[in-house]
N, C-alpha and C positions, 0 to 999 in steps of 0.2 A: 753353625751351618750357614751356608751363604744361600741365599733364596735369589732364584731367577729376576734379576737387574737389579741387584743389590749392590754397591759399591764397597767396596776394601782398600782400607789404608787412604780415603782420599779422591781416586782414581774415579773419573765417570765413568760409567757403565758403557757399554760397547754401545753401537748405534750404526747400524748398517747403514749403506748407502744405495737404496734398491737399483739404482740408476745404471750400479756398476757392475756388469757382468760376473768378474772375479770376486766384487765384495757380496753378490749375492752370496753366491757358493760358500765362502768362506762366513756369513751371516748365519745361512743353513747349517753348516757345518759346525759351528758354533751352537747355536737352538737344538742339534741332535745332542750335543755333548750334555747339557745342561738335563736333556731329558732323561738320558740313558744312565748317566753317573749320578753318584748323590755323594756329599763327603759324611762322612760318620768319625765321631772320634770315640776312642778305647783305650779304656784305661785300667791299668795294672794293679796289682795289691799293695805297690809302694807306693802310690800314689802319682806317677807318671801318669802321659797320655801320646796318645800315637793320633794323626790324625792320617788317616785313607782316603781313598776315591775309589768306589767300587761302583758294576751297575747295578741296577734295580732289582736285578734275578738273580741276584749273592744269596746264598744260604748262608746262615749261621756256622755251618763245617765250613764252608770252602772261606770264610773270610778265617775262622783258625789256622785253618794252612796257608791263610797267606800271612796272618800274623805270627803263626811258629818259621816260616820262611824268615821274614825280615828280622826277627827276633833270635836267630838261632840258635833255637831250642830241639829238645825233640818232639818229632810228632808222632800221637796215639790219640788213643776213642775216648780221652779224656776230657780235654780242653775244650771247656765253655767259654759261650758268652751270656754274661748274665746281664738282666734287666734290672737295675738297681733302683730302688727310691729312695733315698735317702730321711725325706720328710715323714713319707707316711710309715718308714720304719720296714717298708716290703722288698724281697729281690726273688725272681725267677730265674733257672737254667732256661734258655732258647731250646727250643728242639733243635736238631741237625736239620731239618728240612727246612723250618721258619726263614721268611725272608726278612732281612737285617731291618732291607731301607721300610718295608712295610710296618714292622713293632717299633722303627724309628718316628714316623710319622703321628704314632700315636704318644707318644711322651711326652711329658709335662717338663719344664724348663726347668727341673732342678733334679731333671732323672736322669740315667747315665748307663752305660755301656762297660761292664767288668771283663778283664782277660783269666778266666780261671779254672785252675784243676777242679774238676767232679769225678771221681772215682768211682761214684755210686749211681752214677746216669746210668749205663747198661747189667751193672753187676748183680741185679734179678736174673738175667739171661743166663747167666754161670749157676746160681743160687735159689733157685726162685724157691724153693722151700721154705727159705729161712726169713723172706718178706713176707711170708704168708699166711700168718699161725691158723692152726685147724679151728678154732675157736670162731674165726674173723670170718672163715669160707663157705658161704651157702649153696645151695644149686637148688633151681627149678625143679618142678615136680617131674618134667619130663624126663628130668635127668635119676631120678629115683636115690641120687644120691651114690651111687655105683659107680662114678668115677673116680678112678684111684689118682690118689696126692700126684704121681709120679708123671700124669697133664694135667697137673694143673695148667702152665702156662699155656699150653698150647688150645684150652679151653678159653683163656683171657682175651687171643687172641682170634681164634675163632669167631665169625660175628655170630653164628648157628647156635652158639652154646649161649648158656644163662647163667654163669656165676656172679655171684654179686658178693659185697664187703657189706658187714653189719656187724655193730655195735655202738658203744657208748662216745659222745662225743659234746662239749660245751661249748656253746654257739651263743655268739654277741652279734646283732646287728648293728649298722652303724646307725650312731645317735643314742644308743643305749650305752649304759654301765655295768648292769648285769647280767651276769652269765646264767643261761641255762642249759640243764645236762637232760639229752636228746636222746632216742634212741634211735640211728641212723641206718638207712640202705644205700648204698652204693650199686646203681645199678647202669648199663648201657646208655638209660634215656634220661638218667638223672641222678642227683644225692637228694633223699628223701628223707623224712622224719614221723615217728611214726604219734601219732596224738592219744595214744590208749597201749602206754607201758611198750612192750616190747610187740606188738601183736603188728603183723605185715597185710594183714586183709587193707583189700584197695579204699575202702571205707574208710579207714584211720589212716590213711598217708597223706603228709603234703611235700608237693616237691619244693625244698629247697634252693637246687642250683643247676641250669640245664648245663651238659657237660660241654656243647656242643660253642655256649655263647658264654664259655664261664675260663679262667684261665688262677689256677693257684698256685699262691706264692708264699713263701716261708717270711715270719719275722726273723730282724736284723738286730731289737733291741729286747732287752730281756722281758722277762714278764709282767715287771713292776707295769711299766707305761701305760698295760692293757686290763690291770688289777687281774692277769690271766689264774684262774684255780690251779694251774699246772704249768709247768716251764716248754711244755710241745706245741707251738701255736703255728698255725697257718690260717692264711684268707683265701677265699674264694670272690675273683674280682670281676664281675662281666663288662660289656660294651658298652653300656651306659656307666660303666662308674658305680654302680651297688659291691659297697665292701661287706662281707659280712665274716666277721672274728669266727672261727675253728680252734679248737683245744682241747687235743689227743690226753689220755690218761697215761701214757707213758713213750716213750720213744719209739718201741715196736709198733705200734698200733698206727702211730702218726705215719713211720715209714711205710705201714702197709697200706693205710688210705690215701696214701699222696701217689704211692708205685702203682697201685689200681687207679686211678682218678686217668694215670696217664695211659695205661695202656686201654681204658674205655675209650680214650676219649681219639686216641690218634692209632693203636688197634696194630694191623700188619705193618705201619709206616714205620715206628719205634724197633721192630725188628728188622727191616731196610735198610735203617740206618745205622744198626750194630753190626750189620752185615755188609756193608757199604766199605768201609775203611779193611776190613779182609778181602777183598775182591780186588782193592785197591792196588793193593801189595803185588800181585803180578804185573801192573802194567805202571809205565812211570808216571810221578804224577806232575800239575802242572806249577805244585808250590814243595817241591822237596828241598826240605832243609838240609844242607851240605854240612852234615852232623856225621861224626866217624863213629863206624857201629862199634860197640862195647863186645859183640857177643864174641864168646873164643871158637865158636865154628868158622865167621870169617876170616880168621887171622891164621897165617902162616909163618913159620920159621924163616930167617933168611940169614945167610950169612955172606957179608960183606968186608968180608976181608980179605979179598983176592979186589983183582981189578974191576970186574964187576960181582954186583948179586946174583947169590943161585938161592934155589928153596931147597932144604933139610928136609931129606923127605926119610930117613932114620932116625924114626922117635928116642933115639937113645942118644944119639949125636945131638939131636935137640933140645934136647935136657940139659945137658950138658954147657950148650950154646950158652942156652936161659940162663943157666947158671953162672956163667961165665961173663954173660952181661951184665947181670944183676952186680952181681962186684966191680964191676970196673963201673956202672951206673953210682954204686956208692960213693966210690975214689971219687967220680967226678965230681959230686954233689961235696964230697970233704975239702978237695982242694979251692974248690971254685968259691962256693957259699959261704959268704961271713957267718951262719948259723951251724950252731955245733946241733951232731945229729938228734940229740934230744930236743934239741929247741924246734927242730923243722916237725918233729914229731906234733908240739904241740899249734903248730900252726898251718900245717899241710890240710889240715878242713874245712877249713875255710873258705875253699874253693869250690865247694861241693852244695849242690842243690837242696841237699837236708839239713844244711844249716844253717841257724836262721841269728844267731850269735846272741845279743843280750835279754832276750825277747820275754816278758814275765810269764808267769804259767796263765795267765787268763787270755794272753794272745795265744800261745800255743791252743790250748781248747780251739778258741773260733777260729782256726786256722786251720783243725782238725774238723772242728765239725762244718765249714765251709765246704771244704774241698771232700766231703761223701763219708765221712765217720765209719767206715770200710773196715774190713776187719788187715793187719799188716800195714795201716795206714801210720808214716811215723815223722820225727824230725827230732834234730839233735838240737839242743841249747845250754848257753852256759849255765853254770848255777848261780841262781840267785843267794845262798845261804853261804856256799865254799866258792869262794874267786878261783880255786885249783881246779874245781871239777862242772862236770857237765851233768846236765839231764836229757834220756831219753824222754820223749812222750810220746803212744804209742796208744793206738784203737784196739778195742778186743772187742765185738761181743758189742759193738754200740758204745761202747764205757773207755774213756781216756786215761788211762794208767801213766806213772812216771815212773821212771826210774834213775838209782844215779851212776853215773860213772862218778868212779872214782880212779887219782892216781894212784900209784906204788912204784917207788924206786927199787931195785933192785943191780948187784953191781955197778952203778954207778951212769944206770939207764933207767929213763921213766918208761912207765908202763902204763897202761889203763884197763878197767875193767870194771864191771856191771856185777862181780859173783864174788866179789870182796876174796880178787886173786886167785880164785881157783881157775878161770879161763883169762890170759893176760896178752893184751893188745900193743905193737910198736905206737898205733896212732890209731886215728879214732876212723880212719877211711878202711882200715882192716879190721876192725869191732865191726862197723857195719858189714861189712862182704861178709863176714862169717856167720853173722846171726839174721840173714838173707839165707842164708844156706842151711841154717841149724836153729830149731828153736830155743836148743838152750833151757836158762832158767826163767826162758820169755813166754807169754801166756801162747803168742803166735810167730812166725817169723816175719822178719821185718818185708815188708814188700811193696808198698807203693810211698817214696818220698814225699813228704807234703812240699810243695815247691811255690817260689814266687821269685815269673821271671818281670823283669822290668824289662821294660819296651822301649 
């Protein structure tokens, strides 16, 4: 970033001439620009970087939309931006509301700014059940306990109501090596620990972490670094800089005290903001990416074989059309393309967002569990073992499963398939449509691509 009379590449810095009428103005005019804008750069899962200029009251969402704009891509309530450290091993999602240049100004010079899917940022709001085990959920006394599972969230959200998250959790402050296993409250005005076993009397608590001055963030490097008792670690980092090590008993638990942590901490706003980009959709927006829709409700028939087009508005004639296209779409792909149709088969996925081509299965995981380890969360990859075949990998349930595709020739055309032939695919872009549509012999169907766009 360039700082207010910084010089670049050489060049002296501006230097008004107050004398001059016109150089006022345009001096002024200059000192507002400096004030109002900030440059930020953002950078990609491939290691690319974009640099912007936005102003100072950019949210986190609105610079996604201007970065799926420039990027053309599609836009949804997925795409973060994450706070990466690199050093200390830490990275946070942004909230949609956080302003960019503001968590800019507090960065250490070797931290950075990530462009990235989260699938799992609102998906409590679809789910909230399944973050929430009955185990982990308390209520106040006023509440007697009498509120049924089915508001929960709307109790989370409520500031009136008192649920809190409690259980076990293993806490390293910084400077220390060893871990101790806690027993924890997550409540409104703080994460607490209790000094006498499991017992919540005000006497035996000490607070922790205030929610209000505290911001947490997932580690990036395994758990060897941290001598972590368990592979689920997160930190809780406040405004001074006090790190203090977190480490969940298994994955559920982690997600459920990080999903709580946020919606204490920022409450109706995290619902504004899931609700924000639905609102959005009636009116136009000011970074719509000129991306042509997929869905088949847009899309009409048209037949072009007179002087001009008309639309086929006899779904029978339009079958037909389809049909009629599609073969002569062949003929033209047989005559035109040096590739015989089997070979386009095997290389027509290439083009497509889920796949991610030589990538070992330990990238696939944190590329899985990056982007919100969601349940339909997937991506296609070669195989490491057979040069001929692929693997699915694919989120169930928290847990990343593989799978292989494998080929099979038959009449003297390749095929593919995941059920060893019994369901058999021209190319791997029709393996997916279908098991998007059908689960199959797959734990779930396939539903959010794990994607990395470069910018």
């Amino acid at each position: 970033m360039v700082q207010n009379g910084a010089t670049m590449g050489g060049t002296a810095p501006f230097e008004p001439d107050f004398c001059k009428p016109t150089q006022l103005l345009h001096s002024l005019s200059y000192w507002s620009r400096c004030m109002c804008f900030q440059i930020v750069k953002v950078w990609s899962e491939d290691g690319a970087g974009k640099v912007v200029e936005i102003p100072a009251d950019m949210t986190a969402r609105d610079l996604c939309q201007l970065l799926v704009y420039k990027s053309h891509c599609v836009d949804d309530n997925a795409w973060t931006i994450v706070e990466h450290h690199p050093i200390l091993g830490l990275e946070r999602c942004l909230e949609d509301h956080e302003l960019v240049v503001q968590v800019q100004s507090s960065l250490s010079g070797d931290s950075k700014f990530l462009f990235r899917k989260n699938y799992a940022k609102y998906e409590f709001f679809k789910n909230p059940l399944n973050f929430f085990p009955e185990q982990m959920v308390a209520w106040c006394q006023e509440s007697d306990g009498s509120i049924p599972q089915s508001q929960l969230l709307q109790n989370f959200l409520n500031s009136s109501s008192c649920p809190e998250i409690q259980g076990y959790l293993y806490v390293k402050e910084s400077g220390r090596k060893s871990w101790k296993k806690l027993y924890m409250f997550l409540r409104r005005s703080g994460l607490y620990y209790s000094t006498k076993g499991t017992s919540k009397e005000p006497r035996h608590l000490q607070l922790l972490s205030d929610l209000d001055e505290s911001n947490i963030f997932t580690t990036i490097t395994s758990r060897k670094p941290h001598n972590a008792p368990q592979t689920t670690n997160s930190a809780s980092r406040s405004d001074c800089k006090e790190l203090k090590m977190l480490c969940a008993e298994d994955e559920q638990s982690r997600t459920c005290w990080m999903t709580a942590f946020r919606l204490f901490k920022y409450g109706i706003i995290l619902y504004q903001n899931y609700s924000l980009p639905q609102q959005r959709k009636a009116t136009p927006s000011h970074f719509s990416a000129p991306v042509r829709s997929v869905s088949e409700n847009s899309l009409v028939a048209m037949d072009f074989s007179g002087r001009t087009g008309r639309v086929i508005e006899n779904p029978v004639e339009a079958q037909s059309a389809a049909l009629e296209e599609g073969q002569s779409w062949r003929v033209r792909i047989d005559n035109s393309s040096p590739l015989h149709p089997s070979s386009l088969s095997t290389v027509i996925h290439r083009t497509q967002v889920w796949f991610h081509g030589r990538i070992m299965r330990e990238e696939a995981h944190k590329m899985i569990m990056q982007q919100g380890q969601v349940d339909g969360l997937f991506l296609l990859r070669d195989s490491q073992s057979n040069p001929k075949a692929f693997v699915l990998t694919l989120c169930h349930h928290q847990k990343i499963k593989h799978f292989q595709i494998l080929p099979c020739e038959e009449d003297g055309q390749v095929f593919f398939s995941l059920d060893d032939g019994a369901t058999k695919f021209t190319d791997l872009i029709h393996l997916v449509e279908f098991y998007q549509l059908n689960r199959g012999v797959l734990p779930c169907k396939l539903k959010h691509p794990c994607t990395a766009v470069a910018l």
